[in-house]
N, C-alpha and C positions, 0 to 999 in steps of 0.2 A: 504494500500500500504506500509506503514510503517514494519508493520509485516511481510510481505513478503518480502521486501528489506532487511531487518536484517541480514540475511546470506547472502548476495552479498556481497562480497569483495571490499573496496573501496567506497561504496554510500554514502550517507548524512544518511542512516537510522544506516548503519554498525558503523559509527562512532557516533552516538548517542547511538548507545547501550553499548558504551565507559566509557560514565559517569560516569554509576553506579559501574563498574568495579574501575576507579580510585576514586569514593568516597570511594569504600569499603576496597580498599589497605590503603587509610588513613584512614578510621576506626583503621584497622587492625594494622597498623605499625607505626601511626603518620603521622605531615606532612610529605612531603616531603622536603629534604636536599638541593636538585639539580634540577636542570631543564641542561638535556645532549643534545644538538642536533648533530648528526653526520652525514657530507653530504662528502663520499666518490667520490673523482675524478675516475671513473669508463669507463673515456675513455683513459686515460694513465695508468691506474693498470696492473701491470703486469698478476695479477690473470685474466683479461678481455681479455689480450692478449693470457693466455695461453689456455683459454677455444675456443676465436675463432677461432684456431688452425687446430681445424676439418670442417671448414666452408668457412673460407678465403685462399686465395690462398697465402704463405708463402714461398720466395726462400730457406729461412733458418729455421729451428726448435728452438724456443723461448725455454727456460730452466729456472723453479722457481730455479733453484740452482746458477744461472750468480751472480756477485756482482754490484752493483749497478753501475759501470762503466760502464760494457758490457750491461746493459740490456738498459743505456740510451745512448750508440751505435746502439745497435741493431733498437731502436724505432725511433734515427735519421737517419738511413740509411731505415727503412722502410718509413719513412715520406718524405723523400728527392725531391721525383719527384712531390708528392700532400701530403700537410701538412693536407687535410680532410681527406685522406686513414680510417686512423682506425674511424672519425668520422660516413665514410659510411659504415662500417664493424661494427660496433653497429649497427647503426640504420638496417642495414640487418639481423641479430640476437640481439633483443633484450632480448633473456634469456641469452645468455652470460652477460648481464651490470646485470640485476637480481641475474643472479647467485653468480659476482662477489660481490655483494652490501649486499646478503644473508654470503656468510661465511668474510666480513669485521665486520660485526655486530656482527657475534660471535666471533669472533679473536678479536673484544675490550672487548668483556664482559668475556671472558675467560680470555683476557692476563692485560687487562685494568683496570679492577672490580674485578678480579682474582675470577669468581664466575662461577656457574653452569651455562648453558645456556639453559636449557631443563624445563618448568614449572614441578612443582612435583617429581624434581629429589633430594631434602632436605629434608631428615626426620626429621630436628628439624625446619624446614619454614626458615631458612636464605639461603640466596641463596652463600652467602660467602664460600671460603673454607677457613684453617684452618689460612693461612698467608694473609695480608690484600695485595688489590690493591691499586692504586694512590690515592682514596680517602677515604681509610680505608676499613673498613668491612663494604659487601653492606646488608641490609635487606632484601632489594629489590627494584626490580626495573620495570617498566612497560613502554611502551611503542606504539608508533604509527607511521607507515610508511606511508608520502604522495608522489606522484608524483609532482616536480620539474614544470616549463612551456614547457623544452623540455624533460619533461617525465621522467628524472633520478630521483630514490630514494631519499628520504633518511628520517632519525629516530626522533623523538622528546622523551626523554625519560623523566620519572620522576624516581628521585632515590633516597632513603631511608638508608641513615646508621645509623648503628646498633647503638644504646645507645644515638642517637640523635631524639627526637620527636618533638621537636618545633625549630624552625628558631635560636631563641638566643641560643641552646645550640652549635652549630657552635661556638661563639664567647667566650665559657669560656673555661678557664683554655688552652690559647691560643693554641687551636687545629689547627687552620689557622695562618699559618707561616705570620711574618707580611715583605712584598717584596716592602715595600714603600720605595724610590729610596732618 
């Protein structure tokens, strides 16, 4: 049963077959650096609102180009009458919070980690491009997306920079700024 669950997305078999994968990145790359979890609010996203667009019944057309004023006018005058509106407007389409939960994940790793987002898109195996992100230059990075209790996304990552292989090399030659108060 094992072996046949393997390819089910989401089972206890799918993610055992996990393991091997992240032993062999730290094989490959050393420890890891980081441990990332990112859990996007995916019932206030604008990207959620703009995709249920073609589904939910809107008196006004939502626009990713608003400034952050208008767009949290627009979401208190659609909330006004029932503060659940877009709750049930998720749970009515669930690939819209998917959808929006899928390109949040690449919009950190591309704007975030400043790095490719596609496996086997590096020809020299760093996934970094040429200027670093907020935590330098990534190696790499892996990852795993569970379901929440009311079902929303979201990522636990493992991530690997470049020229760091074990845990203490974080702490020389003070690469972490020290922010103690």
């Amino acid at each position: 049963m094992q072996i046949i669950q393997r390819d089910v997305r989401g089972s206890e078999a799918e993610k055992d077959n996990l393991l091997p994968k992240f032993f062999g990145l730290r094989l490959w790359s050393g420890c890891s650096s980081l441990f990332f979890t990112l859990n996007p609010h995916d019932i206030r996203s604008p990207l959620t609102i703009c995709l249920l667009q073609n589904d939910a019944r809107f008196e006004k057309k939502f626009s990713l180009d608003w400034s952050d004023g208008d767009t949290e006018a627009y979401i208190a005058e659609y909330l006004k009458e029932n503060p659940r509106r877009l709750h049930a407007a998720v749970a009515s389409n669930p690939l819209a919070a998917t959808r929006c939960f899928h390109w949040t994940v690449k919009l950190v790793i591309r704007t975030l980690f400043h790095c490719r987002d596609s496996p086997g898109a590096a020809l020299d195996g760093i996934a970094a491009h040429e200027t670093p992100g907020i935590f330098g230059h990534v190696r790499a990075y892996m990852g795993v997306v569970e379901p929440q209790m009311r079902k929303a996304l979201h990522v636990h990552m493992l991530v690997q920079l470049l020229g760091f292989s074990h845990p203490e090399d974080l702490f020389r030659d003070d690469f972490l700024p020290n922010v103690a108060a």
